[in-house]
PyMOL commands that place a pseudoatom at each C-alpha (Angstrom):
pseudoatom trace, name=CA, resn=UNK, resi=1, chain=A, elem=C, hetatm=0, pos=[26.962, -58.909, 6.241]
pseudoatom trace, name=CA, resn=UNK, resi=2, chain=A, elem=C, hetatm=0, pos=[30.879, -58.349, 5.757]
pseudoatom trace, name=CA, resn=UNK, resi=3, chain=A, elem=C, hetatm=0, pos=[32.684, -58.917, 8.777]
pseudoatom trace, name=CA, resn=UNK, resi=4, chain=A, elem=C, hetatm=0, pos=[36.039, -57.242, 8.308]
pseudoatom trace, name=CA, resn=UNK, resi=5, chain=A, elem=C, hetatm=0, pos=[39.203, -58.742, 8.929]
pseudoatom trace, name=CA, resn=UNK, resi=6, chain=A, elem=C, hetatm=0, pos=[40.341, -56.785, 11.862]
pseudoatom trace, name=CA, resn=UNK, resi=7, chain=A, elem=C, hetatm=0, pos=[36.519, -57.469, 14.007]
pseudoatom trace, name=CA, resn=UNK, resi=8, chain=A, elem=C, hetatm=0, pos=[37.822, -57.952, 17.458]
pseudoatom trace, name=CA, resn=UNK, resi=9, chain=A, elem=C, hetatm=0, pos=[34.117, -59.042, 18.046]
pseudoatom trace, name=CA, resn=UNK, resi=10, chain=A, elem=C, hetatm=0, pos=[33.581, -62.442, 19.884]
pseudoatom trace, name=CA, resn=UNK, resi=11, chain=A, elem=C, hetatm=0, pos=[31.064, -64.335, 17.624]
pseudoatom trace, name=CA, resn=UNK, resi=12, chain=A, elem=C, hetatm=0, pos=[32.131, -67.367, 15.725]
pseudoatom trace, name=CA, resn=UNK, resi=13, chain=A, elem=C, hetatm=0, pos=[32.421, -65.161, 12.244]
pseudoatom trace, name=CA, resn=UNK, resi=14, chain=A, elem=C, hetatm=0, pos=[34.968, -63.145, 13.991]
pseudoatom trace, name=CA, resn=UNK, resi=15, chain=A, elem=C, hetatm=0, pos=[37.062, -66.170, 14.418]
pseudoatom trace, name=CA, resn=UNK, resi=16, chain=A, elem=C, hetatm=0, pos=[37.829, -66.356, 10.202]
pseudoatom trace, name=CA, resn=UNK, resi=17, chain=A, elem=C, hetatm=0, pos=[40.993, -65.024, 10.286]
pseudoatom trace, name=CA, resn=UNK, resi=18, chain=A, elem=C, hetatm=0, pos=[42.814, -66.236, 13.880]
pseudoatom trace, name=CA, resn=UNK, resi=19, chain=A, elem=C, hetatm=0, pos=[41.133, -69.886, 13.947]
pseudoatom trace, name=CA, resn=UNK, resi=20, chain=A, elem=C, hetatm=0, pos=[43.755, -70.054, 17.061]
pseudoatom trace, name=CA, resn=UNK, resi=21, chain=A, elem=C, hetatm=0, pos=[40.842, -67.958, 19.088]
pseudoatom trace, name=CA, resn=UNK, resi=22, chain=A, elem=C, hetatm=0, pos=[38.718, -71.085, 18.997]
pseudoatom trace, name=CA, resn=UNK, resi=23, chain=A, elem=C, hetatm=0, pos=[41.032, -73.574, 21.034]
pseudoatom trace, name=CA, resn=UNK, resi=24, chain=A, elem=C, hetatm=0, pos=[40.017, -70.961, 23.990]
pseudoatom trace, name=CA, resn=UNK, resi=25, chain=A, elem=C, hetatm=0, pos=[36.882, -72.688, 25.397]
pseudoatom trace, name=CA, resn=UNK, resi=26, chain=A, elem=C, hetatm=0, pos=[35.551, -69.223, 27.182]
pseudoatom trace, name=CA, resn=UNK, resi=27, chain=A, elem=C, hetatm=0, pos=[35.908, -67.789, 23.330]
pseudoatom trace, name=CA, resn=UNK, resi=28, chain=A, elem=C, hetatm=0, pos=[33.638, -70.743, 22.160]
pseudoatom trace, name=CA, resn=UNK, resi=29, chain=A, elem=C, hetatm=0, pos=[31.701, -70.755, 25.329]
pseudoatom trace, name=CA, resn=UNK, resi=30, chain=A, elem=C, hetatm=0, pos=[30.866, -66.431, 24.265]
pseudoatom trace, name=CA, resn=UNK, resi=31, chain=A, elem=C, hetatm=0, pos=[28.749, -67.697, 21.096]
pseudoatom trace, name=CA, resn=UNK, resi=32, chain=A, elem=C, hetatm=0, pos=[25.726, -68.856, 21.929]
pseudoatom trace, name=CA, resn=UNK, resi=33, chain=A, elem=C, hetatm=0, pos=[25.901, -71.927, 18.964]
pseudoatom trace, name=CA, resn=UNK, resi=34, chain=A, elem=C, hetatm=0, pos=[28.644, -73.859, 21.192]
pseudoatom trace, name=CA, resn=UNK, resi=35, chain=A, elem=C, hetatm=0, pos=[26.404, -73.848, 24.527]
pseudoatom trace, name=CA, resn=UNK, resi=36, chain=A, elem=C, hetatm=0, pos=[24.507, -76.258, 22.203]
pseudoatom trace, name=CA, resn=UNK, resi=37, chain=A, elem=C, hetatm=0, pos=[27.360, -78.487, 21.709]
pseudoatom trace, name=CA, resn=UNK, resi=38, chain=A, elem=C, hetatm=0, pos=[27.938, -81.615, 24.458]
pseudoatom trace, name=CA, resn=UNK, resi=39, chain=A, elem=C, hetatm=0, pos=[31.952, -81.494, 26.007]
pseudoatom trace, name=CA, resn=UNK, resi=40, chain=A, elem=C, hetatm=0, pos=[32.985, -84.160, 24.142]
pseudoatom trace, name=CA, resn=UNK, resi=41, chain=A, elem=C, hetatm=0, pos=[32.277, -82.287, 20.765]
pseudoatom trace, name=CA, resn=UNK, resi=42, chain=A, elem=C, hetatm=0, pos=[34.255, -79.396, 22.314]
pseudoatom trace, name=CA, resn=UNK, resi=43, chain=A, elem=C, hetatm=0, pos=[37.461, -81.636, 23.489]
pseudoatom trace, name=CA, resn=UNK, resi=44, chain=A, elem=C, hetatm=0, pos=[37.100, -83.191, 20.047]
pseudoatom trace, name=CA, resn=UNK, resi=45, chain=A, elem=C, hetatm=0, pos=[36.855, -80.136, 17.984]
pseudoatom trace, name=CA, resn=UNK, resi=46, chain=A, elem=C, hetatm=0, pos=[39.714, -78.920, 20.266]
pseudoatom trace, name=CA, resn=UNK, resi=47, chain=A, elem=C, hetatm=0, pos=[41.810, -81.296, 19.149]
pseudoatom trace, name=CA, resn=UNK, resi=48, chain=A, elem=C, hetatm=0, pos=[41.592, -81.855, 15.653]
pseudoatom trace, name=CA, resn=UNK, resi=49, chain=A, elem=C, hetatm=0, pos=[41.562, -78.005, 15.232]
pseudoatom trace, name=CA, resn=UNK, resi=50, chain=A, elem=C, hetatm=0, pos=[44.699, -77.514, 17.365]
pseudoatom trace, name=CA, resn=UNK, resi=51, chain=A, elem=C, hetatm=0, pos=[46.401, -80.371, 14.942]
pseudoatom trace, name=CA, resn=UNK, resi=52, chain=A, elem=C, hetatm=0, pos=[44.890, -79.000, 11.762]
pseudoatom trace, name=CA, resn=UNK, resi=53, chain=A, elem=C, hetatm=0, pos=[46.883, -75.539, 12.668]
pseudoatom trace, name=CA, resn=UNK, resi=54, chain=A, elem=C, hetatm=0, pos=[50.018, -77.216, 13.994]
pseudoatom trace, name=CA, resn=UNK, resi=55, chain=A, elem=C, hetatm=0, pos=[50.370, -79.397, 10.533]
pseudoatom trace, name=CA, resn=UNK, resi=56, chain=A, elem=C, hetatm=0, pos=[49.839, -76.552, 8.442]
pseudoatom trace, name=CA, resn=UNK, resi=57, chain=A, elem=C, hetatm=0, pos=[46.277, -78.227, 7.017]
pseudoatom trace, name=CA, resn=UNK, resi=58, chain=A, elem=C, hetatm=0, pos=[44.192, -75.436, 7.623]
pseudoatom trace, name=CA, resn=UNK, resi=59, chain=A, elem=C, hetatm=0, pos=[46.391, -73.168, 6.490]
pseudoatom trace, name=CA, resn=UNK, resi=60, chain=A, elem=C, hetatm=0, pos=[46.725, -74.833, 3.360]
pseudoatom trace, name=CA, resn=UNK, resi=61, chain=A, elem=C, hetatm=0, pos=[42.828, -75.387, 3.512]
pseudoatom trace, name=CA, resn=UNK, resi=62, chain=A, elem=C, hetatm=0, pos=[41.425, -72.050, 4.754]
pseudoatom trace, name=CA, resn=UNK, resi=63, chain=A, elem=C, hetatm=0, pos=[44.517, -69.574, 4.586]
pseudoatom trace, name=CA, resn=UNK, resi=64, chain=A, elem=C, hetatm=0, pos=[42.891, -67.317, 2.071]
pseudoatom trace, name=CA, resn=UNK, resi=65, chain=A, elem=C, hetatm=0, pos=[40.685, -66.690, 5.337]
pseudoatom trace, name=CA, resn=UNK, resi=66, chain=A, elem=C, hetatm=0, pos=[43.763, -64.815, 6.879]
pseudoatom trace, name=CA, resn=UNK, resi=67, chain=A, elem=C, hetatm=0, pos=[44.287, -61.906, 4.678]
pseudoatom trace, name=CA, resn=UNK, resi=68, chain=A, elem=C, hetatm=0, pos=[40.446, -61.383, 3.094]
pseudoatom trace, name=CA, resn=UNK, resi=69, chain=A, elem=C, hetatm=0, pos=[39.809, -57.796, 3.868]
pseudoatom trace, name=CA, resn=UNK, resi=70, chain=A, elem=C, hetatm=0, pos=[36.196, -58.887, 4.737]
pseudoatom trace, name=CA, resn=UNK, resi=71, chain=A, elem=C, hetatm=0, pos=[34.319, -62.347, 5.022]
pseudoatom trace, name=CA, resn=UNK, resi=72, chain=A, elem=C, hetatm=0, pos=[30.946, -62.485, 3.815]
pseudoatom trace, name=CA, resn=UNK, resi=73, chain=A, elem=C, hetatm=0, pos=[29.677, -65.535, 6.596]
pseudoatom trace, name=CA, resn=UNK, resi=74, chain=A, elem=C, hetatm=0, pos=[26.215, -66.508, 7.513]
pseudoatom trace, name=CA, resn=UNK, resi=75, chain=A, elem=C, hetatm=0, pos=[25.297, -63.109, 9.272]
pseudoatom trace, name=CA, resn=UNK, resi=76, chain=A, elem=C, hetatm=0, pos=[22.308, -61.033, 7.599]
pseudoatom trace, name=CA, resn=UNK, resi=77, chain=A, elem=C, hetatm=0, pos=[21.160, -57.770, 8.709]
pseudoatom trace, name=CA, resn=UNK, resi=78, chain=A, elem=C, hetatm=0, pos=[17.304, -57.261, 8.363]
pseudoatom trace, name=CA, resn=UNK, resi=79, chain=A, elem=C, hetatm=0, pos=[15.558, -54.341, 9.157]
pseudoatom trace, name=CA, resn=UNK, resi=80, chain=A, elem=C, hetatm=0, pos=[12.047, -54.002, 9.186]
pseudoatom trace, name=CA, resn=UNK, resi=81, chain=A, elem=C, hetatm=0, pos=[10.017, -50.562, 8.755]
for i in range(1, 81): cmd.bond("trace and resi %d" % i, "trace and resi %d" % (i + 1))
show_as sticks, trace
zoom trace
């Protein structure tokens, strides 16, 4: 399922475009996946994240992500009849 690139949505798919959102631990802490994760993955997620964007790496990596009109993540929408 496309998730457009202006989704204010709090999910992790949401996050594809502003990467920034996820160095908020209450924005992590709002999709279910992370409650899974132990603090120490968190802190060290955190910080390799927050140095990716401040070196430019995952904009050179993942900057595409930025100005996609839509993402097509891991989201499906099923409906049964």
């Amino acid at each position: 399922m496309p998730i457009p690139l202006d989704c204010m949505d709090g999910f992790n798919e949401t996050y594809h475009a502003r990467p920034e959102m996820l160095l908020n631990p209450d924005a992590r802490l709002a999709c279910s996946s992370w409650s899974f994760a132990t603090a120490d993955i968190g802190s060290r997620f955190e910080h390799d994240l927050q140095g990716d964007l401040e070196s430019g790496l995952w904009d050179e990596r993942f900057g595409a992500l930025r100005t996609m009109p839509s993402y097509d993540g891991s989201l499906r929408l099923v409906i049964a009849r």
